[in-house]
C-alpha positions in Angstrom: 8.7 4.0 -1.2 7.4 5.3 2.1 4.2 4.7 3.6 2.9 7.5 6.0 0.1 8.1 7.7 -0.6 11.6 6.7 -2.9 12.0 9.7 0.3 11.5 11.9 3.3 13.4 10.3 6.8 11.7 10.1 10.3 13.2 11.6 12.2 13.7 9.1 16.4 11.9 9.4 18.6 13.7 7.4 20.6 10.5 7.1 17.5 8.8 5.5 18.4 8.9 1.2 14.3 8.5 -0.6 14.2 7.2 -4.0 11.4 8.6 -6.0 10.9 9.1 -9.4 7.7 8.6 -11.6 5.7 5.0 -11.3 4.6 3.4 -14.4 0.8 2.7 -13.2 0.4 0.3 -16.1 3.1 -2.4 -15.1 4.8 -1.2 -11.6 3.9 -3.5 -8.8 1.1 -2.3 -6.3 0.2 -3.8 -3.2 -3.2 -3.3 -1.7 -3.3 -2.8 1.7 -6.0 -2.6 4.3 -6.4 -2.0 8.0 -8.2 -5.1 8.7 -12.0 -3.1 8.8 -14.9 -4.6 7.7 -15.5 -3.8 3.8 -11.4 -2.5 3.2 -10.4 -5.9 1.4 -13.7 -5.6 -0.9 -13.0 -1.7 -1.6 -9.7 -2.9 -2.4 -10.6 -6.0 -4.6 -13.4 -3.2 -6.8 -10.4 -0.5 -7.6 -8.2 -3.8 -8.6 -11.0 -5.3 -10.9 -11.5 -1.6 -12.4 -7.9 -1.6 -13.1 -8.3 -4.7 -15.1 -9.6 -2.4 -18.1 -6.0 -0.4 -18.3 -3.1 -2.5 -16.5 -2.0 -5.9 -15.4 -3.4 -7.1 -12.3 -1.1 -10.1 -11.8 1.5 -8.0 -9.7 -1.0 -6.5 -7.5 -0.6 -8.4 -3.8 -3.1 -7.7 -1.3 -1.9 -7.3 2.6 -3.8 -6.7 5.5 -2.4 -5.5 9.1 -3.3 -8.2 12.0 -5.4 -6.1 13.7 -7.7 -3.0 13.1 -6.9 -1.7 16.6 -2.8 -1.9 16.2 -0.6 -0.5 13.6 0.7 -2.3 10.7 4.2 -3.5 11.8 7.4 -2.8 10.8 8.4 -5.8 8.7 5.2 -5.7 7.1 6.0 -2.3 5.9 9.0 -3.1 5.1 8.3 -6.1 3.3 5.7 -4.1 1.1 8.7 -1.7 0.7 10.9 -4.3 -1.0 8.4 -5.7 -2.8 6.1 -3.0 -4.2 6.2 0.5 -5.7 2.8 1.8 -5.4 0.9 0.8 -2.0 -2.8 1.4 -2.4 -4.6 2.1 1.5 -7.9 0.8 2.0 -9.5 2.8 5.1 -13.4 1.3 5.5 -16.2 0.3 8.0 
C-alpha cells in the first residue's frame, strides 16, 4: 500500500515493485488516519461506527500525525504500511 498525497504527486522509481490487488472491505485491516485537526479523529470515529453495520471493526487502528503543521513521518507511514491494507484520511477543521 502507498499513501500519497494526491495534492502533491509522487516520482515515480522504477526499481520500486507495488503490490495491489482487490481489498476485502469486510475483513482487511484499515487504519484511520488523521492530520491532527480539530474534528478529524471524530469524522474518523462516525465512518468507523457506520461501518459497524457491514464489517468488523476490531482491526480498524486509528493514528494521528504529531502535528497538523508537519507531515506524517516516515515510520509512521511505514508502520501503517506493514500493518494495514486500507488507510482511511481524515482531512477536517
Amino acid at each position: 500500500m502507498r499513501i500519497v498525497n494526491p495534492t502533491f504527486g509522487i516520482a515515480t522509481d522504477d526499481k520500486e515493485v507495488l503490490k495491489s490487488g482487490p481489498v476485502n472491505w469486510r475483513e482487511d485491516s484499515i487504519a484511520m488516519f488523521d492530520n491532527s485537526k480539530p474534528n478529524a479523529r471524530a469524522l474518523l470515529e462516525g465512518v468507523r461506527d457506520k461501518l459497524k453495520a457491514d464489517r468488523r471493526v476490531d482491526n480498524i487502528a486509528f493514528v494521528s500525525k504529531p502535528s497538523a503543521a508537519m507531515p506524517a513521518p516516515a515510520d509512521l507511514i511505514d508502520n501503517v504500511v506493514k500493518s494495514h491494507r486500507i488507510a482511511l484520511l481524515a482531512l477536517a477543521d
